[in-house]
N, C-alpha and C positions, 0 to 999 in steps of 0.2 A: 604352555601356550606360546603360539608365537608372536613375536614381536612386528607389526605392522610397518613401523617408522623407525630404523636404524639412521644412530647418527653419532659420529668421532670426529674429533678433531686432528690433524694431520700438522701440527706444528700449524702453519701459519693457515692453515687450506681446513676449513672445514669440510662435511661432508653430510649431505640429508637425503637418504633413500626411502622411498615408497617400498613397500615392502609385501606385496601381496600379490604372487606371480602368477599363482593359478586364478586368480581374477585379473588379469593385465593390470596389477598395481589399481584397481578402482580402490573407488576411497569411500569409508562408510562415515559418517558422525565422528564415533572416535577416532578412527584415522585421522579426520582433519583438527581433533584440538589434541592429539599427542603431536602431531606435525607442528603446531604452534608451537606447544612446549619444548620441543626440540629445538627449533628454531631459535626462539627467544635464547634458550642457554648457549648457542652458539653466539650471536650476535653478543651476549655478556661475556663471551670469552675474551681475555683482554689481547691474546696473540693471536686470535684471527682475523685476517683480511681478507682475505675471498670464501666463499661457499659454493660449491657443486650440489647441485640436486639432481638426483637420477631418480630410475624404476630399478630396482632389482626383474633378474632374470630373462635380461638381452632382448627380451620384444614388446616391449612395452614400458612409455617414460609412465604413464599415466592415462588409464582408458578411462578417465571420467568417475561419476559416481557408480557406490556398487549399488546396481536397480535392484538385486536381488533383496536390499534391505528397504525400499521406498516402501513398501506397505508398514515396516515397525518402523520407519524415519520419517518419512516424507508423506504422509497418507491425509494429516490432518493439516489446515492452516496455520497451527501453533505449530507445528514438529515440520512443517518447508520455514518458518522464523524463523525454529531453533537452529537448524542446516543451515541458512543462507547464511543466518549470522556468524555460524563457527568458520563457515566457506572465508565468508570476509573479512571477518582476524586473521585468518591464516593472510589471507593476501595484501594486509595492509600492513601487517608484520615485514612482510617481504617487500611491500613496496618501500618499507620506511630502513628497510637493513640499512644502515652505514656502512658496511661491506659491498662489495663487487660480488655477485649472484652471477652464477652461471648455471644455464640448465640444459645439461646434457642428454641429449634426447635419441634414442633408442627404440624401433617401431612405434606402435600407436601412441601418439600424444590428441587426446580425443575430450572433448567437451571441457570438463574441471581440470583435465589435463594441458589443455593448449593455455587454460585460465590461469594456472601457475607458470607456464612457462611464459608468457607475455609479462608479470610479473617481474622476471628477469630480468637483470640487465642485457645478458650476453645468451643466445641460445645458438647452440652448436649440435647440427644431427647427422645421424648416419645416413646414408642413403635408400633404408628401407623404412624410414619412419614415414607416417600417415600422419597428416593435422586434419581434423574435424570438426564440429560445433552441430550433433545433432539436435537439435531443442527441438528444431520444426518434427520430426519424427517422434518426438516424447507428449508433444504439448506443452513442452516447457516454456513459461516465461523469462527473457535474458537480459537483465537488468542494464539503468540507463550505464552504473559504473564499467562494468564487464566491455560495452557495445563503448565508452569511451577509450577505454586503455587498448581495445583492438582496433580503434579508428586510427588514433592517434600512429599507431604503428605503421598500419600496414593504407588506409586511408578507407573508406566510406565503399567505394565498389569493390572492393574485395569484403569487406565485410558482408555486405549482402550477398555478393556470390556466394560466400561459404555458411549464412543463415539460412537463406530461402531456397537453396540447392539441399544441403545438409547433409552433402557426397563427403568422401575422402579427396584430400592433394597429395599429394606426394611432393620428396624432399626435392624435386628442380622445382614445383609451382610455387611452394611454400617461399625457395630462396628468391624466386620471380619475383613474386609481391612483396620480399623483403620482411617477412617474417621470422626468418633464421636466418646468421651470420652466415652460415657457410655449412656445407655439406663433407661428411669427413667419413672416409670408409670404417669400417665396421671393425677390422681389425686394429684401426692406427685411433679411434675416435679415443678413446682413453688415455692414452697415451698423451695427445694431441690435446685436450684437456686439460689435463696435468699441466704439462710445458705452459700452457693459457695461463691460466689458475697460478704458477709460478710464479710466472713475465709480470703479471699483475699486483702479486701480495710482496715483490721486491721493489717497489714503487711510491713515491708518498701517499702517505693512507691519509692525509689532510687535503690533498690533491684530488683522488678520488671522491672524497666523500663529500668535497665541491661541486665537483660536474654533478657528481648525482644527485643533491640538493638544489640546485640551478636548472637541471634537466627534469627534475619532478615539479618545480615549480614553471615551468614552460610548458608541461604538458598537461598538468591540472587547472591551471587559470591562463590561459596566452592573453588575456584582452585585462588583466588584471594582476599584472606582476609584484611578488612584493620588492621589490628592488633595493630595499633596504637589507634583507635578508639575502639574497642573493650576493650585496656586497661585503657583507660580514662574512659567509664564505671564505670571497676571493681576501681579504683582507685576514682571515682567519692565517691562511697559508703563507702569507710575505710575514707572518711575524712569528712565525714556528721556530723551531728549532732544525727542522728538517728542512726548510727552506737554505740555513745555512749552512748546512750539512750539506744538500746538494751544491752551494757554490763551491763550497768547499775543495769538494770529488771532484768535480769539474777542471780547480783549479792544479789539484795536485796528481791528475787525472790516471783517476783509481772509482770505483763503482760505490756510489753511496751506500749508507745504513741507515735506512729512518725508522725513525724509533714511534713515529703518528705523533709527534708531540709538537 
């Protein structure tokens, strides 16, 4: 049988592929709680610091869910619970990594597909990639969390454009509204990746996982900050160990080694 969710660790760089290409990587039930479980044992790896998530099979990061299974998944009340809820482990897992998440995006990133990549910290695509959200063409209801994490990003009129439209963009519209970091050819995108994915896991990982505990609490409550918690962060990092490892480098000026400690 094949395996749906491939995922290794690359020294410091994990690695979480969607893996079902003659469906453009759609994702069925078990796809999205083997993808948790993947995920999670990356995230418990103690030497990784960044995560790439792709689509195997070069056209597709993620074409949403596989419809071909909504009548055995999705048909009754109880079984869209069971789905929405596995959907949303999967994405709260992601949202909470302590890692730098990169999703490397590869033609259609469509519906649960755009919904993991928003997820991300950093999303990086080719120039043939498509973002979508058809729900208006499904019937589908898109919850208040989904319709915040894509406001937040990209803002409220583009949101609507790309619900009540329910077209494709393409990777210049998507970089327009600031939806992806940057558009990267097809040939150099992995590569270009990598070097990302690199740059980053040679970096303080107590530093990292600051901004992105301060940026997740900015973008979940702005009119209700815990300020508390967002200082323990910053305070987390001036009393490291790698804190003084970076003066250190600095001063004997040679390229630090942090150990996250």
């Amino acid at each position: 049988m094949d395996t749906k969710i491939l995922s290794r660790a690359d020294g410091a760089v994990g690695h979480l592929t969607f893996n079902n290409p003659q469906r453009h990587n759609a994702v069925s039930l078990e796809m999205w709680l083997d993808a948790t479980a993947a995920l999670e044992s990356l995230v418990h790896e103690p030497e990784v610091r960044v995560i790439i998530l792709t689509g195997a099979g070069g056209k597709s990061f993620v074409s949403g869910a596989d419809i071909s299974k909504f009548e055995s998944e999705r048909a009754t009340a109880d079984g869209v619970s069971t789905y929405n809820t596995a959907v949303e482990r999967f994405s709260q897992t992601l949202l909470d990594c302590p890692q730098a998440t990169i999703a490397m995006i590869r033609g259609y990133c469509i519906g649960g597909g755009l919904g993991i990549a928003v997820c991300c910290d950093l999303r990086i695509a080719n120039e043939h990639s498509r973002f979508a959200i058809p729900a208006a063409k499904l019937g589908l209801g898109y919850g208040l969390e989904n319709l915040r994490r894509l406001s937040t990003l990209i803002g409220p009129q583009f949101v609507a454009e790309m619900l009540f439209t329910a077209r494709q963009f393409d990777a210049v519209e998507a970089a327009h509204m600031r939806l992806i970091n940057r558009v990267i050819p097809d040939a150099e995108i992995e590569a270009r990746t990598d070097e990302l994915a690199s740059t980053i896991a040679a970096n303080a990982p107590l530093t990292i996982r600051a901004v992105k505990g301060i940026l997740r609490e900015i973008t979940r409550n702005p009119l209700a900050l815990d300020l508390a918690k967002c200082e323990s962060l910053v305070q987390a990092c001036f009393a490291s160990e790698d804190y003084r490892e970076g003066r250190r480098a600095f001063v004997e000026k040679r390229k630090p080694v942090f150990s996250g400690k």
